[in-house]
N, C-alpha and C positions, 0 to 999 in steps of 0.2 A: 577636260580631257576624260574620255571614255576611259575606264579601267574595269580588268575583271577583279573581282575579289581574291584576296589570297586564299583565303579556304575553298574558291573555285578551283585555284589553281594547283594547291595540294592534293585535289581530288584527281586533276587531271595527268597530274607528277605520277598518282597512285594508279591510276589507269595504266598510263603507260607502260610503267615500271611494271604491271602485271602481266598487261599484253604483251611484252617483249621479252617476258621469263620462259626459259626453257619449261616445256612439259607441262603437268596440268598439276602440278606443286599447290599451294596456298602461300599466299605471301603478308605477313605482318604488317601489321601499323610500326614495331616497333624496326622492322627490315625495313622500310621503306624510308623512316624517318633517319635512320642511323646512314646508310647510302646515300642521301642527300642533300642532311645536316637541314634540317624542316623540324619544326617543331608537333610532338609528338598529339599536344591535344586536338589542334584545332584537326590533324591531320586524322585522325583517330575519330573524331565526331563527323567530319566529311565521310570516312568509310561506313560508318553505324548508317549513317543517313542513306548511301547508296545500297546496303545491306536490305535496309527498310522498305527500297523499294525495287526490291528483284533485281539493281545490275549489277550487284555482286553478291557472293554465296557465303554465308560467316560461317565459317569449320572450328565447332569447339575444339576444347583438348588443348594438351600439353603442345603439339605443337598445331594450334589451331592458328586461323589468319582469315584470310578473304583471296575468292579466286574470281573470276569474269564471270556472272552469269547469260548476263544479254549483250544481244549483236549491237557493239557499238556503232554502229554503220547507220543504226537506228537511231538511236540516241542523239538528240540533238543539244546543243549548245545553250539555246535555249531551256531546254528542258533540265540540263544539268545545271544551270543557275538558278532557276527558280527553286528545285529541287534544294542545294544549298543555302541560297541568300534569301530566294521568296524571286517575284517580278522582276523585273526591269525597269524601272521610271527612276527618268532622268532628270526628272524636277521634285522637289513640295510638294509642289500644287498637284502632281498627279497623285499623290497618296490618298486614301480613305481619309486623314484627319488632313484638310487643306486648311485649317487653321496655323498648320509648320511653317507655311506661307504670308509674310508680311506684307505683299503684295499683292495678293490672290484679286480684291476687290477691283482695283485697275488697272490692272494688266493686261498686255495687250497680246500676250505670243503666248496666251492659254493654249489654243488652236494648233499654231503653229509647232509647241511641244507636243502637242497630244499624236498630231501627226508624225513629229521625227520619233519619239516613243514608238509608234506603230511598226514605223521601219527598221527602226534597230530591232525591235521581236520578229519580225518578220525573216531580217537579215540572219540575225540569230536561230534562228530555226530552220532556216536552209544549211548549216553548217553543220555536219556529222561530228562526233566525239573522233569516231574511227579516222575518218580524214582527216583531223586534228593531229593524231598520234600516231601516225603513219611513220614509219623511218625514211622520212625526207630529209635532206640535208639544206639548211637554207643558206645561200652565199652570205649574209648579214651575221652568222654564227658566231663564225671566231672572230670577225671586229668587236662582236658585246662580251663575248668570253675573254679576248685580250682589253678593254677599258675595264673590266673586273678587275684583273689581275694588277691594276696600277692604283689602284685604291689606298 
């Protein structure tokens, strides 16, 4: 199963949560983390990281934070995972050290990974951050919000 990373997904929590603030404020690692009940590091080194690379603005000070610098519209999905995690490969064998791989020697869906890899970046890169975090409502919401609440 395809999953994003949670530190992807803290970063995109922290997008949102930015893009949807009233006014042109700075919003904290420690304000986002505390409104969402997200843990504070990994949430924290996703911001530093997007700070790093211009798409967001880190405002020293007493009451410093991080505000949006670039058009998420731009920003793609891919680019925000790699930026996070590194690449995308979906196997071992696609790493630089294919010795991860116990099977690298006779296997036969080398090809065949290398090609679905392509397509998830591919896929992934046509997807906007901005269209991500849009205030869409999706009918599947409160079904996963109510199996939550029976936990």
């Amino acid at each position: 199963m395809f999953k994003l990373n949670k530190k992807v997904k803290y970063a995109l929590i922290a997008l949102k949560h930015m893009h949807d603030k009233k006014g042109d404020g700075v919003t904290s690692a420690k304000e986002i983390c505390d409104h969402y009940q997200i843990p504070f590091d990994p949430t924290a080194r996703a911001l530093q990281l997007l700070a790093q690379e211009g798409i967001v603005q880190a405002c020293q000070g007493a009451h410093g934070g991080y505000k949006i610098k670039k058009d998420l519209n731009i920003l793609s999905l891919k680019d925000l995972n790699s930026l996070i995690m590194g690449p995308v490969k979906i196997a071992n064998c696609l790493d630089d050290d294919v010795t991860q791989c116990e099977c690298v020697e006779h296997c036969i869906v080398i090809s065949p990974l290398l090609n679905l890899n392509e397509k998830i970046n591919d896929f992934m890169s046509k997807i906007s951050i901005g269209s991500i975090i849009k205030n869409q409502y999706h009918p599947k919401e409160k079904e996963i919000r109510k199996k939550a609440c029976y936990k």
